[in-house]
C-alpha positions as CSV (number, residue, x, y, z in Angstrom):
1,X,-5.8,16.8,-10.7
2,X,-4.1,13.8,-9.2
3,X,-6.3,11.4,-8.3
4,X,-5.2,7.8,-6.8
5,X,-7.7,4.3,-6.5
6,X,-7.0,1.5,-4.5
7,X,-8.8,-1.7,-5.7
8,X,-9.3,-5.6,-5.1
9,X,-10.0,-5.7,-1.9
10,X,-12.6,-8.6,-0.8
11,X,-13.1,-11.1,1.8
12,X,-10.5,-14.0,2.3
13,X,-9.7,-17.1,4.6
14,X,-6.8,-16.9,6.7
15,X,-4.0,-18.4,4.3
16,X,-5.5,-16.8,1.1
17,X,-4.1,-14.0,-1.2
18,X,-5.1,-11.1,-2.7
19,X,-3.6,-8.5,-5.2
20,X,-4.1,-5.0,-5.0
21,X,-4.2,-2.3,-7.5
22,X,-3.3,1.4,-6.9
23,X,-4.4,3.5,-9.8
24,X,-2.4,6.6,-10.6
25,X,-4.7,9.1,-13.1
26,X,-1.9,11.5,-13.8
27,X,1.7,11.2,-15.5
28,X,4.7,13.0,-13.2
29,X,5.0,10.4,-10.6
30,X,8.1,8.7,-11.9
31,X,9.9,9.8,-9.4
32,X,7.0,9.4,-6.7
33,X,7.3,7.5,-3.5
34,X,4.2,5.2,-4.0
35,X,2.9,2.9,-1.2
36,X,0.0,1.7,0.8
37,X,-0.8,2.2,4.5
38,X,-3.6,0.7,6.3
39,X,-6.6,1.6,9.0
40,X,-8.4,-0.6,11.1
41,X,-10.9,-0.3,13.6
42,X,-9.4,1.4,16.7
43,X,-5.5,1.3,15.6
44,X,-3.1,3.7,14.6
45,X,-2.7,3.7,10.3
46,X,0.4,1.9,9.5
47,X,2.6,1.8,6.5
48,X,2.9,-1.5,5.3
49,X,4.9,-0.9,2.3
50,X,6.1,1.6,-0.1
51,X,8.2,1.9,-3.9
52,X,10.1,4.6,-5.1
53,X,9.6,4.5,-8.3
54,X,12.7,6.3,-9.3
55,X,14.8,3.7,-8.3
56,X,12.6,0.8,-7.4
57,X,13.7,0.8,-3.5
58,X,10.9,-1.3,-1.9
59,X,10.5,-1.3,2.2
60,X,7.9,-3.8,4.1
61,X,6.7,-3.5,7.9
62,X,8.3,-6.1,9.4
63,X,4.4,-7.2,10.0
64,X,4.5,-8.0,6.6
65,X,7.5,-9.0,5.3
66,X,8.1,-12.2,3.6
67,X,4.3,-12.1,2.5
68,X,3.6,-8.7,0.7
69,X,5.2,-8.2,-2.5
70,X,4.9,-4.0,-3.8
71,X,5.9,-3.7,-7.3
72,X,5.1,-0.9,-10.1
73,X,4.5,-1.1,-13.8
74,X,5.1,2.6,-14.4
75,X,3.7,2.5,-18.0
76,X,0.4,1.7,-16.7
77,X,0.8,4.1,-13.7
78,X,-0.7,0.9,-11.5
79,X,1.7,-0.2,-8.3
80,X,0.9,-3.5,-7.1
81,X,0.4,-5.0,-3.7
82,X,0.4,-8.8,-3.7
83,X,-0.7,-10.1,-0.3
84,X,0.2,-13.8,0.4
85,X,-1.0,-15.7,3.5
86,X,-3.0,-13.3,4.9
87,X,-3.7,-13.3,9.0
88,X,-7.0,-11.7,10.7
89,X,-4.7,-9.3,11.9
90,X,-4.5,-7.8,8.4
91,X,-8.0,-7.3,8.2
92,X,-8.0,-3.4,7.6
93,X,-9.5,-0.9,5.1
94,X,-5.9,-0.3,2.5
95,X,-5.3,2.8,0.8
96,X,-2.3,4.1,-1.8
97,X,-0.6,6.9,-1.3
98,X,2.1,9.2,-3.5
99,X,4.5,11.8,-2.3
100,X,7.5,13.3,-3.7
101,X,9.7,13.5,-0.8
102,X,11.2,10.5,1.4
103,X,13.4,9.0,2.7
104,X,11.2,6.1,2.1
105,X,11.2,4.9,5.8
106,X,8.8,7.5,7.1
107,X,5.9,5.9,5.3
108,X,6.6,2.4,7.0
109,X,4.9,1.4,10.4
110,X,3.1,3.8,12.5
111,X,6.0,6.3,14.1
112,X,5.7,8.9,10.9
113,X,2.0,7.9,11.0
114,X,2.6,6.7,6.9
115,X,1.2,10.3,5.5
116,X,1.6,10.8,2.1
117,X,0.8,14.4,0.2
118,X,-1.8,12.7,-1.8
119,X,-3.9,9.6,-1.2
120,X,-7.0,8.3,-2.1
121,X,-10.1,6.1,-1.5
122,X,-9.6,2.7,0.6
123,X,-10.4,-0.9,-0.1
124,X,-11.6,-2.9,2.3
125,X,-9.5,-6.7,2.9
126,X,-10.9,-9.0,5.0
127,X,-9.5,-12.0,6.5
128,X,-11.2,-14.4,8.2
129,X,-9.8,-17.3,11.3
């Protein structure tokens, strides 16, 4: 059964970081696309970033570029999300997602609505003004 967890949310100042942690509990996604796509309150989900981690491509929202960072350790099955000066506006409940097929763009921003074959529970960040 594929499962996937998103972890390390939690409550930060504007300005402050956090790193999240998408767990993978099954072998086979080497050649995954891999990313995380987030909800808030009363807006559309939206792909912030994704990793193929056949090849390593990485793509950011242009929302978040310059201060997300994606990466995967494929031995531990974990991908990464290192958030750097975090804004209100990316207060939002995260969640990973894997899915075999790209092209990688479709799970960035909001106009291919980031949907991945398999996904699993959220974490909630907050960022406070």
């Amino acid at each position: 059964e594929v499962q996937l967890q998103a972890s390390g949310g939690g409550f930060v100042q504007s300005g402050g970081s956090l790193r999240l942690t998408c767990t993978t509990s099954t072998l086979g996604f080497d050649d995954y696309y891999i990313g995380w796509f987030r909800q808030a309150p009363g807006k559309e989900r939206e792909g912030v970033s994704c990793i193929s981690r056949k090849d390593g491509t990485t793509r950011y929202a242009d929302s978040v570029k310059g201060r997300f960072t994606i990466s995967s350790d494929n031995a531990k099955n974990m991908v990464y999300l290192q958030m750097e000066n975090l804004k209100p506006e990316d207060t939002a409940v995260y969640y990973c997602g894997a899915d075999r097929f790209g092209p990688i763009a479709r799970f960035i921003g909001s106009d291919y609505g980031a949907k991945y074959d398999y996904q699993g529970q959220g974490t909630q960040v907050t960022v406070s003004s």
